[in-house]
C-alpha positions in Angstrom: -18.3 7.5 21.3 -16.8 7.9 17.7 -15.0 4.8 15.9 -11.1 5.3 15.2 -9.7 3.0 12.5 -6.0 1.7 13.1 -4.5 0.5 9.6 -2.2 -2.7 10.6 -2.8 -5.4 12.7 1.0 -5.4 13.6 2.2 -5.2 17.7 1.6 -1.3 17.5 -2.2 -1.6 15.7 -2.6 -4.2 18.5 -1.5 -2.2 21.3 -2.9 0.8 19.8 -6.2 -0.7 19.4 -6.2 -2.0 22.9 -5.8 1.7 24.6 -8.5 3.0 22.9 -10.6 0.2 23.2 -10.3 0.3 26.9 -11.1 3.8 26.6 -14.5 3.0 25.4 -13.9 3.8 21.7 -15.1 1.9 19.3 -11.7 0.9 17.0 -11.6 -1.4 13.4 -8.2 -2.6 12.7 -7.6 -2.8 8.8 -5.2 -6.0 7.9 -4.4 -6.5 5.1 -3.4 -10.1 5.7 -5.9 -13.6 6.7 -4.5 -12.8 10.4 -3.3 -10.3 12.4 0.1 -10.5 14.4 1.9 -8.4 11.6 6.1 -9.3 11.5 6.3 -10.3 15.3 4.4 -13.3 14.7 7.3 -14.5 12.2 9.6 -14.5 15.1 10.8 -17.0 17.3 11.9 -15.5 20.4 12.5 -11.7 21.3 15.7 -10.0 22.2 17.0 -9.1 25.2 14.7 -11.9 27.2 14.9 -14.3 24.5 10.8 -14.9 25.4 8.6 -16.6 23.3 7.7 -13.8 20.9 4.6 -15.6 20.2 4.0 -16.3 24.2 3.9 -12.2 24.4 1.6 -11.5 21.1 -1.0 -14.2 21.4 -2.8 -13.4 24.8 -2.5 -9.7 23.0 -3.9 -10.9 20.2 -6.9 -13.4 21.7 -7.7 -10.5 23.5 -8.0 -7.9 20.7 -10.7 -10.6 18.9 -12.7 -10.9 22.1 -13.3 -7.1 22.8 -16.5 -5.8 22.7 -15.0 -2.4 21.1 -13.0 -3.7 18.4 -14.0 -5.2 14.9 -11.0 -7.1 13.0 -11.5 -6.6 9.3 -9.0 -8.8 7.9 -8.0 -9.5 4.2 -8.6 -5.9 4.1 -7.0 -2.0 2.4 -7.9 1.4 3.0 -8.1 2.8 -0.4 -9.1 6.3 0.4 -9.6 8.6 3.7 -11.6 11.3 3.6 -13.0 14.7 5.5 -11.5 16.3 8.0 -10.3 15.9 12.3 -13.0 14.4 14.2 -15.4 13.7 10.5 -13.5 11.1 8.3 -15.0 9.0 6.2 -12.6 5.9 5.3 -13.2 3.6 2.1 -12.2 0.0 3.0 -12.2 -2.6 0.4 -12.7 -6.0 2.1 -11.1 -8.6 -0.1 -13.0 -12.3 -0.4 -12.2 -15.4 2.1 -14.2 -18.0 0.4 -15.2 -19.0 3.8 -18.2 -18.2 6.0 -16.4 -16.3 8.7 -19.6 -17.6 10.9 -19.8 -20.8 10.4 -16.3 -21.7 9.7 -14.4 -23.0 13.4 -10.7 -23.1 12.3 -10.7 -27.0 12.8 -8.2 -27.8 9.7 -9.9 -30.4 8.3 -10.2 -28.7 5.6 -6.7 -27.8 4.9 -5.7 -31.7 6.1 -7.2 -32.7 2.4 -6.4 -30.2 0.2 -3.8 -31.8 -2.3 -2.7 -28.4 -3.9 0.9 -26.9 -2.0 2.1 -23.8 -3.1 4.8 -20.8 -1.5 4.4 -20.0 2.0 4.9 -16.5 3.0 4.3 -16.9 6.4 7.3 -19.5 6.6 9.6 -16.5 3.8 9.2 -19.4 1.4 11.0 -22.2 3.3 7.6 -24.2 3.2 4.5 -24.5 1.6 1.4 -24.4 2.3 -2.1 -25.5 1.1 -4.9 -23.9 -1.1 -6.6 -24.0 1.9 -4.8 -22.6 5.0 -4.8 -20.9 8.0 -2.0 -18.7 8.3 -0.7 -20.4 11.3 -1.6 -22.5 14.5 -2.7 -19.2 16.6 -4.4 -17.1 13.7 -6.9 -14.1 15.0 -9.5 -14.6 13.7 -8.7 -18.2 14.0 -10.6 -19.1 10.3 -8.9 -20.7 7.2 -8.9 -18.7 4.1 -9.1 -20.2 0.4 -6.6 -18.9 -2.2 -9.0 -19.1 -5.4 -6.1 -18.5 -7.6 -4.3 -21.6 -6.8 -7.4 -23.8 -5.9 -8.1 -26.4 -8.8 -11.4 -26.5 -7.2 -11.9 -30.1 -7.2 -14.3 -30.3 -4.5 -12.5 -32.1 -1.3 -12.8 -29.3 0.9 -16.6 -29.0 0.5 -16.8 -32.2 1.1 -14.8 -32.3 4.5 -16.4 -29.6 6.2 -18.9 -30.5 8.1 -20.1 -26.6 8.7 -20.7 -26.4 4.9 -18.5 -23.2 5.3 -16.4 -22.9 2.2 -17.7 -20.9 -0.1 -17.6 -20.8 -4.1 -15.9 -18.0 -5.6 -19.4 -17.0 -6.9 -20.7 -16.8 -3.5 -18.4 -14.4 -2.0 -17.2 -10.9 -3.2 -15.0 -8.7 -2.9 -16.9 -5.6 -0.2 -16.1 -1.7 -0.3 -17.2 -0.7 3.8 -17.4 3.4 4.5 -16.7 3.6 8.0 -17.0 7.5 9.6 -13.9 8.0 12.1 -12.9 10.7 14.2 -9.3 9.6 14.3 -7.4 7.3 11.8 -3.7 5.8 13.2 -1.1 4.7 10.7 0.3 1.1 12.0 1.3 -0.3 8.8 4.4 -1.5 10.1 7.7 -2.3 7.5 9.2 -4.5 4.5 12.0 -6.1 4.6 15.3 -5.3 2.2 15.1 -7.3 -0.8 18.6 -8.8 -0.2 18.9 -9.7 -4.3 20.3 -5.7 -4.3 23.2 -7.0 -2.5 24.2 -9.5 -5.5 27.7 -10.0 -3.9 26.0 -11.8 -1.1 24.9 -14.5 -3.4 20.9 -14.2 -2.3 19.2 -17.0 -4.1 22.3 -17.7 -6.1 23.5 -19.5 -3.1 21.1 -21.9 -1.6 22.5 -21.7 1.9 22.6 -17.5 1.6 19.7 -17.3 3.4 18.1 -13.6 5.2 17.4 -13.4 8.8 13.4 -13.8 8.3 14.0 -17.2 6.5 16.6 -18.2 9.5 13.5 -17.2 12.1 11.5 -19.4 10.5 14.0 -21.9 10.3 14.8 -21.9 13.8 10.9 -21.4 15.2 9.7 -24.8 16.6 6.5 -23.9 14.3 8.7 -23.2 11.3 9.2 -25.5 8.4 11.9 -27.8 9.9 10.4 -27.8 13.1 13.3 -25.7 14.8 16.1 -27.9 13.0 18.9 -25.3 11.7 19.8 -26.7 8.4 22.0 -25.8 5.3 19.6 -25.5 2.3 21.8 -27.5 -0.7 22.3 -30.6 1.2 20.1 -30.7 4.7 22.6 -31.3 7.3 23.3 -29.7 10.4 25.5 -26.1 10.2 28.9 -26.1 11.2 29.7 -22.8 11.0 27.7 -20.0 10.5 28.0 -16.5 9.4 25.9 -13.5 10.0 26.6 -10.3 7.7 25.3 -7.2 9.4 23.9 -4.2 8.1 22.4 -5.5 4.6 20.7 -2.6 3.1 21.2 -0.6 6.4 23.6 2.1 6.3 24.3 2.1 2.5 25.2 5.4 1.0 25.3 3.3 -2.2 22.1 2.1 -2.4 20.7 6.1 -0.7 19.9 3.8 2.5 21.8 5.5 5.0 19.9 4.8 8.1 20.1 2.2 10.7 17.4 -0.3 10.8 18.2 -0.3 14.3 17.4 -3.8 15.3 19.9 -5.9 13.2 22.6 -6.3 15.6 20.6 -7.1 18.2 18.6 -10.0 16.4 21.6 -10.9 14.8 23.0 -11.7 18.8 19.7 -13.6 19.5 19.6 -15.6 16.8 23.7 -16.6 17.1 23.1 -17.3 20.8 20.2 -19.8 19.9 22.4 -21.4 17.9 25.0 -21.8 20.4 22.4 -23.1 23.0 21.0 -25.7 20.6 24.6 -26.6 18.6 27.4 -26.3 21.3 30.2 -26.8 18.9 28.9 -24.8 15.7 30.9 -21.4 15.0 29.1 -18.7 14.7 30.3 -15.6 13.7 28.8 -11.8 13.5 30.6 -9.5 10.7 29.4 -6.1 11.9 29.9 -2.0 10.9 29.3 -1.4 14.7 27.7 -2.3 17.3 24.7 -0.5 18.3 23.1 -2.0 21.4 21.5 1.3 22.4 18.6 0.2 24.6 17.9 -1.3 28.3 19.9 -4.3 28.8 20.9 -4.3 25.5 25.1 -4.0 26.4 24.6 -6.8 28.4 22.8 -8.8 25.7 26.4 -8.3 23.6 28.3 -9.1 26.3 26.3 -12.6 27.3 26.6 -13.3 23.3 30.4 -12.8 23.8 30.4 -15.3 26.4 28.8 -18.0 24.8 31.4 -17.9 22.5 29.6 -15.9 20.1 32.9 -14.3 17.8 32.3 -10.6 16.4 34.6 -9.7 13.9 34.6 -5.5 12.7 34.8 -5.3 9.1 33.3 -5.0 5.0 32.6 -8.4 3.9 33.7 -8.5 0.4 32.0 -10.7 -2.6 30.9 -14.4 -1.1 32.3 -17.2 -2.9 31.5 -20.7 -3.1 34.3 -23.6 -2.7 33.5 -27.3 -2.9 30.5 -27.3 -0.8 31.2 -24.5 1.6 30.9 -20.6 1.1 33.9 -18.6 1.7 33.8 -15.0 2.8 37.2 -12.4 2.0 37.3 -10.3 5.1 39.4 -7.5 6.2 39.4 -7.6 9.9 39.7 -3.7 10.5 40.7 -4.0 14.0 43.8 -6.0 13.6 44.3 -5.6 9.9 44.3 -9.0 9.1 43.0 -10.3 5.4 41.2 -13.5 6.1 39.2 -15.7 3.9 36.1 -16.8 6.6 34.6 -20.3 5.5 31.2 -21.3 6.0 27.7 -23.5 5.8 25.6 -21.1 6.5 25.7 -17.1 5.5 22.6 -15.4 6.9 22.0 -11.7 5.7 20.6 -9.4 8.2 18.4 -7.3 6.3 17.3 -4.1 7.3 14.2 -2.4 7.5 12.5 -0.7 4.3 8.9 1.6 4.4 5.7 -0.3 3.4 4.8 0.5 -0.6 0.8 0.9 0.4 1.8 3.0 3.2 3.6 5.2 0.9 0.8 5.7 -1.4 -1.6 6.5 1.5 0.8 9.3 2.7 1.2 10.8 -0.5 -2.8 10.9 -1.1 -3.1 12.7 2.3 -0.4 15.1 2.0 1.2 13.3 4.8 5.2 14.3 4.5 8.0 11.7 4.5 11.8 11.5 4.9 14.2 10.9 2.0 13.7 7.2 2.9 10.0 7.1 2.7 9.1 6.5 6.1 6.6 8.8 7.3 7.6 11.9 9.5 6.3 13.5 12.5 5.1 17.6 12.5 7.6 18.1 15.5 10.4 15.9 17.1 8.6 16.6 20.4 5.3 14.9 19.1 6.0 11.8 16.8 2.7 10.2 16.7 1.2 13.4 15.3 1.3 13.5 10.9 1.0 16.9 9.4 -2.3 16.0 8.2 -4.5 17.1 11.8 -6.7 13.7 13.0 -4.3 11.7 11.9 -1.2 10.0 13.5 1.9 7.7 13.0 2.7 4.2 15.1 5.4 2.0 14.9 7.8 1.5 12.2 5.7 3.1 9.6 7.4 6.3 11.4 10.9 4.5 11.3 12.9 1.1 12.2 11.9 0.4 15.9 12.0 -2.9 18.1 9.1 -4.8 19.4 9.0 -2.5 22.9 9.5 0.8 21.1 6.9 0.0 18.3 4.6 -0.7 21.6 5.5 2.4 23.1 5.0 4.3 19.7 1.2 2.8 19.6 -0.1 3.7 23.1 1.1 6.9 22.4 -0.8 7.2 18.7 -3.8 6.2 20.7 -3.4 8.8 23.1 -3.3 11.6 20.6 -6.2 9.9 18.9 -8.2 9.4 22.0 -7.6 13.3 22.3 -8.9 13.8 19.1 -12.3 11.9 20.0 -13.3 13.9 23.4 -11.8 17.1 21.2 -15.4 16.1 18.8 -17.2 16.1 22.6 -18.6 12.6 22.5 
């Protein structure tokens, strides 16, 4: 049977992966990251449930590494893809670990030494991490990886590891693989707004202006301040909170004038984990609209409501800072009323944005896009299937989707690709 490659290790590479795998094709997930898990593996719990996101995508995950038909290439890019339906040939370039993938067990001991701390993206910044890391606690493949360009190389970590599995930067390279595919499926998943193009927000200008990644981390029991909510310029405990909807969703201004579709309803789960862990803090949602357009999603809004959750419609204007406390001018456009809305903590949902690399692979295969850059089906009636024939479209790299659509959107890229394999009659 013929290899397909997914591109992104995200929930709809996963799932992806997984159909065909089961099918008895041979699949290699590209990732460009130390672990796969993609954006879902940021998040704390998942809306309308409010499950442990990571309860749902590590069995998924473990699974994925232990398959006889999948490889995991990891710290990995497709550069180039090339041939035809049924005959690609796809140029990976397999970026350096500094670790002996064989030998190396995940223990940490490593990482427990290290004295160099540096930005962590995993955590969007609000921690650090070491030159020598594992992305985090359930990491497929579970390996660390070493950052050469901030290791001072000063020896502790051979030293520690009792595998003798970290590697010099002379003794591991960077690889180019050419792997022959019938199929290739586009899972590159999103980026997130860059919230500093809202400037009257205060992003970074502001220390408790945070975005809504920063706040998953923030509330995640695995996060930073181990699940703690806390203002930024001080560290104490929130007493009101605001959540500004629709931050670089919807904005003829900036030519972004889709919805990112799962803002409000993130926005909801996040305020109602607030109100189960901090009865008494306000929290407040400053929305366009409403869009809770999916099963049990009206209800969701309605059990936020409840809790005490406050939605208020309206454009939030420039925030401001007074004494120690941010204040928002508001035009409630329900009732009319101007009201200055006071604050601890302003969290910006941010909406979706297509990936950069994903962009560049679309435009070297012909592959059209929208006028936002995310990729676009040949027919409404067939959205996994790219104008370029052997190739096809999962998950958000096709447009803003939640966790059970982007899930949806993979098994159904697998089934065209599957199609695609028996098509070659192997």
């Amino acid at each position: 049977m013929s290899n397909v490659v997914v591109i992104g290790g995200g929930v709809a590479g996963i799932q992806a992966a997984m159909d065909l795998a089961n099918h008895g094709v041979h699949v290699y997930i590209v990732e460009r990251e130390p672990s796969i898990g993609g954006h879902m593996a940021m998040l704390d719990k998942t809306f309308p449930t409010n499950d442990c996101s990571m309860c749902i995508l590590s069995p998924k995950m473990a699974e994925v590494s232990r398959h006889k038909n999948i490889t995991i290439l990891t710290l990995a890019e497709v550069e180039k893809i090339a041939g035809t339906a049924g005959n690609f040939t796809v140029t990976v370039t397999k970026y350096p670990r500094y670790v002996n993938e064989t030998d190396c067990t995940g223990c940490g001991e490593c990482v427990e030494v290290c004295p160099v701390e540096v930005y962590n993206k995993f955590d969007a910044g609000l921690g650090v991490r070491k030159a020598i890391y594992k992305p985090h606690a359930q990491a497929v493949p579970n390996l660390v990886v070493r950052d050469a360009f901030h290791c001072i190389d000063c020896g502790l970590c051979y030293d520690e590891c009792g595998k003798n599995a970290v590697l010099s930067v002379t003794e591991d390279k960077v690889q180019t693989l050419e792997i022959p595919a019938a199929s290739v499926i586009i899972a590159t998943g999103y980026t997130l707004f860059d919230a500093r193009n809202k400037s009257q927000f205060g992003y970074l200008r502001y220390a408790d202006v945070i975005t809504s990644l920063e706040f998953e981390r923030m509330i995640n029991a695995g996060g930073p301040t181990k699940g703690e909510l806390r203002r930024l310029s001080n560290g104490e405990t929130p007493k009101s909170v605001v959540f500004v909807q629709c931050v670089g969703s919807r904005d003829a201004a900036l030519k972004r004038n889709y919805c990112s579709c799962v803002c409000c309803m993130y926005a909801m789960k996040n305020a109602m984990l607030i109100k189960e862990h901090y009865p008494e803090c306000e929290v407040s949602i400053l929305y366009n609209d409403v869009r809770a357009y999916g099963k049990g999603y009206e209800e969701y809004f309605e059990r936020a409501k409840n809790m005490g959750v406050s939605f208020i419609r309206t454009f939030t204007g420039e925030v401001q800072k007074s004494k120690d406390r941010l204040v928002l001018p508001i035009e409630n456009t329900e009732t009319g009323e101007f009201v200055n809305l006071e604050a601890d903590l302003v969290v910006l949902s941010v909406g979706m944005s297509p990936e950069p690399d994903t962009v560049r692979l679309a435009e070297s295969l012909g592959i059209s896009m929208d006028e936002s850059r995310f990729l676009t089906a040949e027919d409404a009636y067939s959205p996994a299937v790219s104008k370029a024939p052997g190739i096809f479209i999962a998950g958000t790299a096709l447009a803003p989707k939640d966790i059970p659509d982007s899930v949806v959107s993979g098994g159904s890229a697998a089934a065209k690709a599957f199609l695609c394999v028996l098509e070659r009659g192997e």
